[in-house]
KEBARO-385355 format. One record per residue (C-alpha): residue number from 1; residue in one letter; x, y, z. Coordinates in Angstrom, 1 decimal, padded with zeros to 4 digits, always signed. Layout:
residues N
<node seq="NUM" type="a" east="X" north="Y" up="Z"/>
...
This chain:
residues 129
<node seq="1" type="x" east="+145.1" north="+088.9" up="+124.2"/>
<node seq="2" type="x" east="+142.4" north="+086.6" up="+125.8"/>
<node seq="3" type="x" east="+140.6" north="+084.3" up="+122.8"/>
<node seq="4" type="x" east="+136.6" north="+084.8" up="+124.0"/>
<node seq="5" type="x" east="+134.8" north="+087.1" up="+121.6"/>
<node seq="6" type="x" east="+134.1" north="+090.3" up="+123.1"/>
<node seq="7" type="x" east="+130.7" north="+090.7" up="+122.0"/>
<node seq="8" type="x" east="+130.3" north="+087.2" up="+123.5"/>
<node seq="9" type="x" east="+131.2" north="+088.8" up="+126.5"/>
<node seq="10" type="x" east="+129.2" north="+091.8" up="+126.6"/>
<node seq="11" type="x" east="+125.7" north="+089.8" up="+125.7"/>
<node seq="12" type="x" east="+126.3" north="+087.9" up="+128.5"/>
<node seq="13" type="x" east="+127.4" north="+091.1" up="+131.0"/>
<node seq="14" type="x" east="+124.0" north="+092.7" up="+129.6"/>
<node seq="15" type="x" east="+121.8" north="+093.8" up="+132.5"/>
<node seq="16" type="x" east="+117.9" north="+093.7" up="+132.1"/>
<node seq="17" type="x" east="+116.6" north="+095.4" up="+128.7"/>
<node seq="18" type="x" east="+115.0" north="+099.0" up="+128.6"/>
<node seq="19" type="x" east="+111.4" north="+098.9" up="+128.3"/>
<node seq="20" type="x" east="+109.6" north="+099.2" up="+125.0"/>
<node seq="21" type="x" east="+108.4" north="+102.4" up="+124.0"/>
<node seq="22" type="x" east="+105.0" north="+101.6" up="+124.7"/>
<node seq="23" type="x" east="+106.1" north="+100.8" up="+128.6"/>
<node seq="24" type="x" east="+108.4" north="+103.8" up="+129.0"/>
<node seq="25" type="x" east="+106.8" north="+106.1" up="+131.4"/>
<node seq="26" type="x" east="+105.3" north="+109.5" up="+129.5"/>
<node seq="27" type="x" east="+107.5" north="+112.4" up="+129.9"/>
<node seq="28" type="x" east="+106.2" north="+115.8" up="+128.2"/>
<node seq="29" type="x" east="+104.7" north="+118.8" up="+129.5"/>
<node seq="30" type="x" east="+101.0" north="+119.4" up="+129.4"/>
<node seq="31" type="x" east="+101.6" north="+122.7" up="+127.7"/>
<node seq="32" type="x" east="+103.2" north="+120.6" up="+124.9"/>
<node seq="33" type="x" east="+100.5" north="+118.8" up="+124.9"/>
<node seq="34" type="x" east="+098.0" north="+121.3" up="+124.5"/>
<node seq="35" type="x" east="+099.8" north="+123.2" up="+121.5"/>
<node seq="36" type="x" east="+099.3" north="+119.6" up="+119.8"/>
<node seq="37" type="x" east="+096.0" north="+119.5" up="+120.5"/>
<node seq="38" type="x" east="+095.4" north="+123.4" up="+119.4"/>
<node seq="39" type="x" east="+097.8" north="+122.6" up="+115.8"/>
<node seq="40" type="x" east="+096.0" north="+119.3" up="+114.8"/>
<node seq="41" type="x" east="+092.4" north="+120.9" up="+115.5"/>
<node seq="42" type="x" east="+091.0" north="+118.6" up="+118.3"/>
<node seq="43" type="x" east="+087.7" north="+118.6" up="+118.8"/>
<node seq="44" type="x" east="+086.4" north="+119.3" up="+122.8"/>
<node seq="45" type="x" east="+084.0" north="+116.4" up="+121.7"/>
<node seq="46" type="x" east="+087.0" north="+113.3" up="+120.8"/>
<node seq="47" type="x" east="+087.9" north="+113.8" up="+124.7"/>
<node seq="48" type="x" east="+091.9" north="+114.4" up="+123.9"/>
<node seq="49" type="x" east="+093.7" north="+113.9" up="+127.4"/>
<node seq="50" type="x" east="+096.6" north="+114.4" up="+128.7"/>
<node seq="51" type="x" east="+098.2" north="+111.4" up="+130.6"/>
<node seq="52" type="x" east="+098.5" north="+111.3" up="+134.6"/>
<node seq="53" type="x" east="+102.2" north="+111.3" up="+135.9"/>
<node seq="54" type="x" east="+104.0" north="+108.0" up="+135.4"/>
<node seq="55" type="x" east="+101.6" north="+106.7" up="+132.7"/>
<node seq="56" type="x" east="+103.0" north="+104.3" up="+130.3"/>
<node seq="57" type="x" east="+101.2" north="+104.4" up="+126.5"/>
<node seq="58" type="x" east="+099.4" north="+100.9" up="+127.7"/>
<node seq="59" type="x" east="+097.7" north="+103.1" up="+130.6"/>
<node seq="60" type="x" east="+095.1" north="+104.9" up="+128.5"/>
<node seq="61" type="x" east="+091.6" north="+104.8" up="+130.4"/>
<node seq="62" type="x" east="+089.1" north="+102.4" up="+129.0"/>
<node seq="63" type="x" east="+087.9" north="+103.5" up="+125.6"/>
<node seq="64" type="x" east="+090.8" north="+105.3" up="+124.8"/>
<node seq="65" type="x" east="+094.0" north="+104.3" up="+122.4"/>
<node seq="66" type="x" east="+097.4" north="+106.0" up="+122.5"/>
<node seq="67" type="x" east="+098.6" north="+108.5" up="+119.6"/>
<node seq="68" type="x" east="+101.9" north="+109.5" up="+119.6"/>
<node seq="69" type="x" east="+102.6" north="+113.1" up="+118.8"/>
<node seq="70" type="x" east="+105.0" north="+111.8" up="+115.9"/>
<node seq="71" type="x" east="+101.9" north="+110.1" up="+114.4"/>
<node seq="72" type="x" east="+100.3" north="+113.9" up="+113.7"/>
<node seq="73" type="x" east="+103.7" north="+115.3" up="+113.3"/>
<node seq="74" type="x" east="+106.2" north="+113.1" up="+111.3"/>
<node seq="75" type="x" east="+103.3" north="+110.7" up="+110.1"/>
<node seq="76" type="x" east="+100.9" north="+113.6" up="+108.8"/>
<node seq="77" type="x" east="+097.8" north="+112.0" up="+110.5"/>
<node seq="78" type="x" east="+094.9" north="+113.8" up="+111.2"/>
<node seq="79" type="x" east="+091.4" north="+113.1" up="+112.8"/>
<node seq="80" type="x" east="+089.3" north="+112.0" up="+111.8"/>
<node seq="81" type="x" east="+091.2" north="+110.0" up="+109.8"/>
<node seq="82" type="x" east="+090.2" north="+109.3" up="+105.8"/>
<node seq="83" type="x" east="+088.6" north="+106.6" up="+104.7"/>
<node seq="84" type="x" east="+091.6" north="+104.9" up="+102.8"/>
<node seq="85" type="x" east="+093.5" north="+104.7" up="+106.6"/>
<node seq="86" type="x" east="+090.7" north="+103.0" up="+107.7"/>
<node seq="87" type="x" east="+090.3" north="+100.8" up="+105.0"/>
<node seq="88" type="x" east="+094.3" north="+099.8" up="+105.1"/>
<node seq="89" type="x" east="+094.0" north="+099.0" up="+109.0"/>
<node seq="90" type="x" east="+090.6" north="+097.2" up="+108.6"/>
<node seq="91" type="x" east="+092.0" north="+095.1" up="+105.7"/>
<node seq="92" type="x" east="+095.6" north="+094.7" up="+107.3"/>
<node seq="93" type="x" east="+093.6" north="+093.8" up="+110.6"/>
<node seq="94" type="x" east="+095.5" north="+096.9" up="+112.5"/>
<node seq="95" type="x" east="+094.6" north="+099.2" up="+115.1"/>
<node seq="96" type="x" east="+095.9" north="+102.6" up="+114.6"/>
<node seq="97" type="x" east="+098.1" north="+102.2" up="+117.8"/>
<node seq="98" type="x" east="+100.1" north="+099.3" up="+116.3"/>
<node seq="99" type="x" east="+101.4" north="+101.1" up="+113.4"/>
<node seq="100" type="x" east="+104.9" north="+103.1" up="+114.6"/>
<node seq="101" type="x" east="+104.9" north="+106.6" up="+112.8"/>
<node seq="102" type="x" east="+107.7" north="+105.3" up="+109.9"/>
<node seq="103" type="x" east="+105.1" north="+102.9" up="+108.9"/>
<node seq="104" type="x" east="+102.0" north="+105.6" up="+108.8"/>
<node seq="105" type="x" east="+104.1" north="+107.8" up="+106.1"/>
<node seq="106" type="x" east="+103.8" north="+105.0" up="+103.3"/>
<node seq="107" type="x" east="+099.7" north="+104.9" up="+103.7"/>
<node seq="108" type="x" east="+099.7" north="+108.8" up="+103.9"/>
<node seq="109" type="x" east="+102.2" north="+109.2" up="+100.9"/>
<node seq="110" type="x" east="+100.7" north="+106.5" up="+098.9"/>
<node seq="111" type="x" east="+097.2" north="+108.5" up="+099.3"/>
<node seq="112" type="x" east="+098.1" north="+111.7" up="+098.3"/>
<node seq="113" type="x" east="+100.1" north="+110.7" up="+095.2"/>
<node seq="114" type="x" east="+096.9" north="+108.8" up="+094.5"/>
<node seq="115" type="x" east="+095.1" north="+112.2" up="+094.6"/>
<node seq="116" type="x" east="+097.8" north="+113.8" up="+092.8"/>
<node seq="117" type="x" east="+097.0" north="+112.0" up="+089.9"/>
<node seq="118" type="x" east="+093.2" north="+112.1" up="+090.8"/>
<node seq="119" type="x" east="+093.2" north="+108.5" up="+091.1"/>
<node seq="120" type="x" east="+090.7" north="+107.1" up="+093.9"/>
<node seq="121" type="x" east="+093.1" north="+105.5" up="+096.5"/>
<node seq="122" type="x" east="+092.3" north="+101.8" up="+097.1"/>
<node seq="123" type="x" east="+093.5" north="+098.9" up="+099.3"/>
<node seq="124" type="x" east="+094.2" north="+096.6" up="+096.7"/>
<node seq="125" type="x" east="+096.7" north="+098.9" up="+094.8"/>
<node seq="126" type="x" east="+098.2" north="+099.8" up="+098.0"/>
<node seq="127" type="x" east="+099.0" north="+096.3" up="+099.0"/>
<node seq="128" type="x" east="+100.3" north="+095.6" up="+095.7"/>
<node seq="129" type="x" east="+103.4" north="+098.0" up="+096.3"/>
C-alpha cells in the first residue's frame, strides 16, 4: 500500500473546475419559461425575456439583471418586490442577483412572520437575527 494520501492525489489529478452557476450556459425551454412568466404574473411592461441560445446568466442585455426561476419558486419572490426586500438589499448594499435563492427565504420568512404578528417588518430587527 503506497504512503501518499489519496485525496493528495486526486487534487492534484483535478482537471479545470466547472463553471459557476452564473457562467453555465442556460438550458430550459422557452415554454418553461413562459408558464413562469404566466404563474408569477409578469407584466408585458417589465420586458421579461427569454435568453438567446448559449447565454450564460452574466449575458443579460444592458438594463437587465438575471432572476432565477428558484428565486420566484423556492425563494417566494414576487415583482414588484416589497419594500422590506428593498430595504434589506439597499442597507446590505445587495443587488437582487447576488443573493442565491437559500438566502432570499430568510428575508421573505422573516417578513411574513413580521406580518403574522402585525408587526411592521424593519431592517434593523432583521439584521439583529
Amino acid at each position: 500500500m503506497s504512503g501518499a494520501n489519496p485525496s493528495l492525489k486526486k487534487r492534484r489529478n483535478k482537471g479545470k473546475n466547472p463553471p459557476g452557476p452564473d457562467q453555465a450556459a442556460i438550458g430550459w425551454r422557452e415554454e418553461e419559461f413562459q408558464n413562469l412568466v404566466r404563474e408569477m404574473g409578469f407584466l408585458p411592461e417589465w420586458g421579461a425575456q427569454f435568453p438567446t441560445p448559449n447565454s450564460t446568466a452574466l449575458d443579460a442585455p444592458l438594463g437587465y439583471i438575471t432572476l432565477y426561476a428558484a428565486f420566484f419558486r423556492e425563494g417566494n419572490f414576487r415583482l414588484p418586490m416589497t419594500k422590506f426586500t428593498a430595504e434589506v438589499l439597499t442597507n446590505y448594499g445587495l443587488n437582487i442577483s447576488q443573493i442565491n435563492a437559500l438566502g432570499l427565504p430568510r428575508v421573505t420568512h422573516f417578513e411574513f412572520i413580521c406580518h403574522a404578528h402585525r408587526i411592521e417588518p424593519a431592517f434593523d430587527m432583521f439584521n439583529v437575527f
